[in-house]
C-alpha positions as CSV (number, residue, x, y, z in Angstrom):
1,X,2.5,18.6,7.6
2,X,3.7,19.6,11.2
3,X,3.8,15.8,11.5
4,X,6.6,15.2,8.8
5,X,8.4,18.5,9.8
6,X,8.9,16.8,13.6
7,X,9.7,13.3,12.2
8,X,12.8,15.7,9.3
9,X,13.5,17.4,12.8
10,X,14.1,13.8,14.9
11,X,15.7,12.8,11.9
12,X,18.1,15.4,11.4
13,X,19.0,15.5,15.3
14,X,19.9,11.7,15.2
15,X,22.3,12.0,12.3
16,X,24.1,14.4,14.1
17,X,24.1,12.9,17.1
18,X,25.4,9.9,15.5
19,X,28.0,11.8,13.7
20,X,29.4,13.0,16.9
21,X,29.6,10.0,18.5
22,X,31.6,8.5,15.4
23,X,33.9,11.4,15.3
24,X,34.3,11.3,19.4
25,X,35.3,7.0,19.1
26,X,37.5,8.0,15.6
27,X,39.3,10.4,17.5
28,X,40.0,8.7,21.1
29,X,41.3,5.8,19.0
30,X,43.6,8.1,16.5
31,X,44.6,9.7,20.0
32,X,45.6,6.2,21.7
33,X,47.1,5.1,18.4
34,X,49.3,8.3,18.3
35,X,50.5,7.9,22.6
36,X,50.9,4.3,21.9
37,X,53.5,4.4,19.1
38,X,55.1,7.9,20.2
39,X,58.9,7.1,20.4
40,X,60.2,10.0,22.2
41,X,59.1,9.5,25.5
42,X,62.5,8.6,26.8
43,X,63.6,12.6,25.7
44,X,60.6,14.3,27.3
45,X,61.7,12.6,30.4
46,X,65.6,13.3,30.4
47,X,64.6,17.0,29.2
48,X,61.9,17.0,32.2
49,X,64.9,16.2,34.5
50,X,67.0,18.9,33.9
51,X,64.5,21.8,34.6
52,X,64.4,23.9,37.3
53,X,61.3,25.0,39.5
54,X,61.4,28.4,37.7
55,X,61.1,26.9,34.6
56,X,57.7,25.5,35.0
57,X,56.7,29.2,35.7
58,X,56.4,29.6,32.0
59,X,54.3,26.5,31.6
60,X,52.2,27.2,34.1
61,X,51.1,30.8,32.2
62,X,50.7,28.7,28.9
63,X,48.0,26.8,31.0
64,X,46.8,29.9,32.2
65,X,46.0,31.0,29.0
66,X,44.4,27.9,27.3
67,X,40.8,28.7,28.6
68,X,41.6,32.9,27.6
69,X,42.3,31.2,23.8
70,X,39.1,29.2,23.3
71,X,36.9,31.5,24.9
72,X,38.0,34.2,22.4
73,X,37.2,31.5,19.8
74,X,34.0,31.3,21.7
75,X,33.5,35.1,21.7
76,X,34.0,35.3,17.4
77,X,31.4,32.1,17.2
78,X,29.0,33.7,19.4
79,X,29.3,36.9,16.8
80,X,28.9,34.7,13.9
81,X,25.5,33.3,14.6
82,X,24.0,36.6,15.9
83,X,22.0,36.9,12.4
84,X,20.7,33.3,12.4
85,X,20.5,32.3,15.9
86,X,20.9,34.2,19.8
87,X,23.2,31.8,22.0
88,X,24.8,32.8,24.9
89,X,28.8,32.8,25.7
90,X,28.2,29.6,27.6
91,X,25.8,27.7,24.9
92,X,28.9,28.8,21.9
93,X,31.8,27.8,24.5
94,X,30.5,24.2,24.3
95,X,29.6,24.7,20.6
96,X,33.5,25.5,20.1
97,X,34.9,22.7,22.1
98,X,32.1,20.2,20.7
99,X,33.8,20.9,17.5
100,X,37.1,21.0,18.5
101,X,36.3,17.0,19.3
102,X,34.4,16.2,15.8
103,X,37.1,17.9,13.8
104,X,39.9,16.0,15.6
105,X,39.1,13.2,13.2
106,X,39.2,15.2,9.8
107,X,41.5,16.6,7.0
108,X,42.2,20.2,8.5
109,X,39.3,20.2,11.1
110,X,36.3,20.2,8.8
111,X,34.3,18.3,11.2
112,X,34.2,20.9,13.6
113,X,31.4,21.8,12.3
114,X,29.5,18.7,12.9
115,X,30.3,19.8,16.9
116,X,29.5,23.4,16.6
117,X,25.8,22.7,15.3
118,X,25.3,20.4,17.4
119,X,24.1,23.5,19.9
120,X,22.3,25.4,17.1
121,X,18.5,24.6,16.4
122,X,17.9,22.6,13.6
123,X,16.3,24.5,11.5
124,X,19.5,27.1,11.7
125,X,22.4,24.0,11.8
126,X,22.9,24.4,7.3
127,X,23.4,27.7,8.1
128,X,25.7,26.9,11.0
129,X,27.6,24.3,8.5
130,X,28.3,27.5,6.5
131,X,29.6,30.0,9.5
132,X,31.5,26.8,10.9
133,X,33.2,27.0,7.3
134,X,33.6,31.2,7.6
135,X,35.0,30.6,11.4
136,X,38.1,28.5,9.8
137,X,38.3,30.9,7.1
138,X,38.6,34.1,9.4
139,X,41.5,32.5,11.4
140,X,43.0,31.5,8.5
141,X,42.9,35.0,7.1
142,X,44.9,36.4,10.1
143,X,47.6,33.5,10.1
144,X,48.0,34.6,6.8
145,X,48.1,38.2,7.2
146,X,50.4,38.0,9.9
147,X,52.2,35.0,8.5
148,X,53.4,36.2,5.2
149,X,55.9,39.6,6.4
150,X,57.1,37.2,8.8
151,X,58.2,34.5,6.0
152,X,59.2,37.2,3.9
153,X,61.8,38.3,6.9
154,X,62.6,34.6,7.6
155,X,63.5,33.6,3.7
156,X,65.8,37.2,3.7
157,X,67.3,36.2,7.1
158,X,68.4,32.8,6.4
159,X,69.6,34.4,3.1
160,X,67.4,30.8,1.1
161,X,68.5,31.3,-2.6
162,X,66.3,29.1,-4.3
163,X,62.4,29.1,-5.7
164,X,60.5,28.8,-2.9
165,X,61.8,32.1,-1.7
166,X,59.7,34.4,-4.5
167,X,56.9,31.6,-5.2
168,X,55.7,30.5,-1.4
169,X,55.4,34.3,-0.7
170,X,53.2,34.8,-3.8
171,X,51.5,31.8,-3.7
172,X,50.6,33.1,-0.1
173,X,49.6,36.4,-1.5
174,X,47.5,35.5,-3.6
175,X,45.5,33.2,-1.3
176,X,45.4,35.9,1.0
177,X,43.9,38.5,-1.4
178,X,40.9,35.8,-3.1
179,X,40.1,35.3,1.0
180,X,39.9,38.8,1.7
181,X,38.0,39.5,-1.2
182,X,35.7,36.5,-0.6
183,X,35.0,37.7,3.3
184,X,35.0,41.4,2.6
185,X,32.4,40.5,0.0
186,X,30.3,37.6,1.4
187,X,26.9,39.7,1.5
188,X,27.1,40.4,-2.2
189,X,28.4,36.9,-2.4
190,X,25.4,35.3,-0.7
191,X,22.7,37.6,-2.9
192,X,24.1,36.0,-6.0
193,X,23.8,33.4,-5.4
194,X,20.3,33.8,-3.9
195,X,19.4,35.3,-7.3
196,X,21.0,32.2,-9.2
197,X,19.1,29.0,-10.4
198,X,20.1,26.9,-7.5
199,X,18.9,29.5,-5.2
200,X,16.2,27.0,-4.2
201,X,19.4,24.6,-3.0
202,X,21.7,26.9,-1.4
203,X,19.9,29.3,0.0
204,X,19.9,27.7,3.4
205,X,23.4,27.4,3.5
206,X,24.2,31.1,1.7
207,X,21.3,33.4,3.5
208,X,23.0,33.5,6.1
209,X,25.8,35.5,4.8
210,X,23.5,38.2,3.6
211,X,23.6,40.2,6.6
212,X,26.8,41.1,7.9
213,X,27.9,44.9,7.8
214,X,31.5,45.6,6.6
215,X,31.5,46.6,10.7
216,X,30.5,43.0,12.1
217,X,33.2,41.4,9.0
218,X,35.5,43.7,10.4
219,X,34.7,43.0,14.3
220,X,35.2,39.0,13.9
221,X,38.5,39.4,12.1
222,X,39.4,42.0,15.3
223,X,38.5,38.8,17.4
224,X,40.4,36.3,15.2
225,X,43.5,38.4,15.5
226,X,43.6,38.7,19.3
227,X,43.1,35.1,19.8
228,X,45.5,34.5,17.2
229,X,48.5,36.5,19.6
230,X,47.2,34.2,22.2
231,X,48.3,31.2,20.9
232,X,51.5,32.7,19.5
233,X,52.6,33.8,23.4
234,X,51.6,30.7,23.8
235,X,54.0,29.2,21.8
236,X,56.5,31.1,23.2
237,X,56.4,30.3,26.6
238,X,56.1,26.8,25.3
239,X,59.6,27.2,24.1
240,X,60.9,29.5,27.5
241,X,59.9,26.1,29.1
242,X,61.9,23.9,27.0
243,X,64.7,26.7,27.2
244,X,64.8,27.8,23.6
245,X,66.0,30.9,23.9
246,X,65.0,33.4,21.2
247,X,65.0,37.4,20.8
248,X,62.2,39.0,20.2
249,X,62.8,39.7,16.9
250,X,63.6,36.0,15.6
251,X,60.0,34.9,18.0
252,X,57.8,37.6,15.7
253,X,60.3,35.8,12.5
254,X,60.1,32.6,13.5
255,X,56.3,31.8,15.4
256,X,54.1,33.1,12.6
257,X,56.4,32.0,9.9
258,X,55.7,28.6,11.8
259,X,52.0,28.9,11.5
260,X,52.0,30.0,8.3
261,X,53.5,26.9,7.1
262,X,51.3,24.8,9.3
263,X,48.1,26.6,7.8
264,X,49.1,25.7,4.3
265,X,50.2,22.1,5.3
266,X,47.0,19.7,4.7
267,X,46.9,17.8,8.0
268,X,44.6,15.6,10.3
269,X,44.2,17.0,14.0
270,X,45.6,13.9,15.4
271,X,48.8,14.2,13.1
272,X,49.3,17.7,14.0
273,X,51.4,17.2,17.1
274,X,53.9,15.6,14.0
275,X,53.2,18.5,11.7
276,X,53.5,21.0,14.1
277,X,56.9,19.8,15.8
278,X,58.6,19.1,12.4
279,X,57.6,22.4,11.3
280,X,58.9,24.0,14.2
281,X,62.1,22.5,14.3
282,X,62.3,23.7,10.4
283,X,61.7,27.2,11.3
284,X,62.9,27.5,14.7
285,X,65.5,25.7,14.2
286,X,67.4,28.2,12.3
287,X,67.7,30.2,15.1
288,X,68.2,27.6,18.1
289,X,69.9,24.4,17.2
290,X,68.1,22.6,20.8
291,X,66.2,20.6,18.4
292,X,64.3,18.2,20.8
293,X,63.5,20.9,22.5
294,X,61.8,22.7,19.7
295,X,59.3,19.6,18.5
296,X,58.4,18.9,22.4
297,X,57.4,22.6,22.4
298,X,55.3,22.2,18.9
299,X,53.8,18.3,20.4
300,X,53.0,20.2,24.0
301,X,51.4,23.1,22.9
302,X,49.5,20.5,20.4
303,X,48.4,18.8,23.7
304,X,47.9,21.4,25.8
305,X,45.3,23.4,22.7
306,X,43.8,20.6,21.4
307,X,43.6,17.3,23.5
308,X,42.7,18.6,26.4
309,X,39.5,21.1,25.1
310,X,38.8,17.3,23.2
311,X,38.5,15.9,26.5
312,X,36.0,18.1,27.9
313,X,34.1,18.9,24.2
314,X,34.1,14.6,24.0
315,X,31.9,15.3,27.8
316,X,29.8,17.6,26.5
317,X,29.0,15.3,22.9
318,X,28.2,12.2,25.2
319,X,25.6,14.7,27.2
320,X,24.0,16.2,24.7
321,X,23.1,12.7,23.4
């Protein structure tokens, strides 16, 4: 018996492992493909050209805050798995940018999770697949949250008279209120289901669920909201850089409305740097009408938040092999 359980275990492992590796070669190539037929490079230079040494002062504090983001992100993983598995900061800081590598390759990042289990033992990685899943749902919940007064204020500022103005918010709503509901109620959720008749299937994917206190629920989304006004000062010192110039006011309008969209926009990683930008200079746009400036500012804080954590999490794939 222990036999077949260490031959399930090997077994298990090596798909994994082989996962990784074909998400890590899927995503270098998408990534080559992407720098390769990029057509703007002539634009990032002239607008490189023109900036002063003062400017790059604002760059260099989005830099300084890339690691601050993804160990936050490391921080809410690490609180995740505390019911199903100890790890310590370090062990979930490569679990985070393992799967920021595997779900460069995927619709909306879902193989992040193939990285972040990667760390886990095996018998606790079908429960990981599930918190992986709760981790993008918790992010999404504050994007959301914060999102949707923001569009709200940016549909009544640019005065839009059409549909989109009463049904996008709504829609939004909506979505935002079945997600809370869901997270809010994810240990009555998970006992359900463990009294159902495909208990005997899900259970190691839904257990895990089962022991969060409204406390803990409350503590992650705590996390997910500070990391999430990382990223958004981010963003806008992304756009001091490329001298967008925009009250304070019309940033807390424009950058959430901006993610908002981006969160309901089903994307690959690798084609995010085009989401992202177009979406910006949609938003943004209203309010500054420097519109190369505004999609370098959405590509660069693409490359800055997610190439270069692949880079590392693609080294840390290759040596856990």
């Amino acid at each position: 018996m222990n036999h077949h359980n260490n031959l399930k275990s090997t077994s298990n492992k090596s798909v994994f492992r082989i996962l990784g590796l074909f998400f890590l070669v899927a995503s270098y190539s998408f990534l080559a493909y992407k720098l390769i037929t990029y057509k703007q490079y002539h634009e990032l230079v002239a607008e490189l050209s023109q900036f002063t040494v003062s400017r790059y002062s604002w760059l260099v504090v989005v830099f300084l805050l890339l690691p601050i983001n993804w160990l936050i992100e490391s921080l809410k993983w690490k609180l995740m798995t505390v019911h199903v598995q100890t790890i310590s900061l370090k062990t979930s800081v490569k679990s985070v940018l393992a799967g920021i590598t595997t779900g460069f390759f995927t619709p909306n990042r879902v193989g992040d999770l193939v990285g972040r289990v990667m760390y886990l033992d095996t018998e606790n990685r079908k429960s990981g697949v599930t918190l992986s899943l709760l981790s993008s749902l918790t992010q999404n919940m504050v994007m959301t949250l914060c999102g949707l007064p923001a569009c709200i204020l940016f549909f009544a500022t640019t005065k839009t008279n059409n549909s989109a103005t009463i049904y996008y918010p709504l829609y939004v709503l909506i979505c935002l209120i079945l997600i809370g509901l869901i997270y809010f109620f994810l240990p009555q959720i998970s006992s359900l289901f463990n009294k159902s008749r495909f208990s005997d299937r899900i259970k190691e994917f839904t257990d895990c669920l089962s022991n969060y206190s409204p406390k803990e629920l409350l503590q992650i989304i705590s996390v997910a909201l500070f990391r999430y006004m990382v990223f958004c000062v981010q963003f806008y010192f992304m756009l001091k850089f490329f001298g967008i110039e925009l009250s304070v006011l019309q940033a807390l309008i424009a950058i959430p409305t901006s993610y908002l969209f981006v969160t309901f926009t089903p994307s690959f990683a690798f084609s995010d740097a085009a989401v992202r930008s177009s979406i910006a200079v949609l938003v943004i746009g209203i309010f500054s009408p420097k519109v190369i400036g505004i999609a370098l500012a959405g590509m660069c804080i693409w490359l800055i938040n997610f190439v270069m954590p692949m880079l590392v999490g693609s080294v840390l794939i290759v040596r856990k092999r």
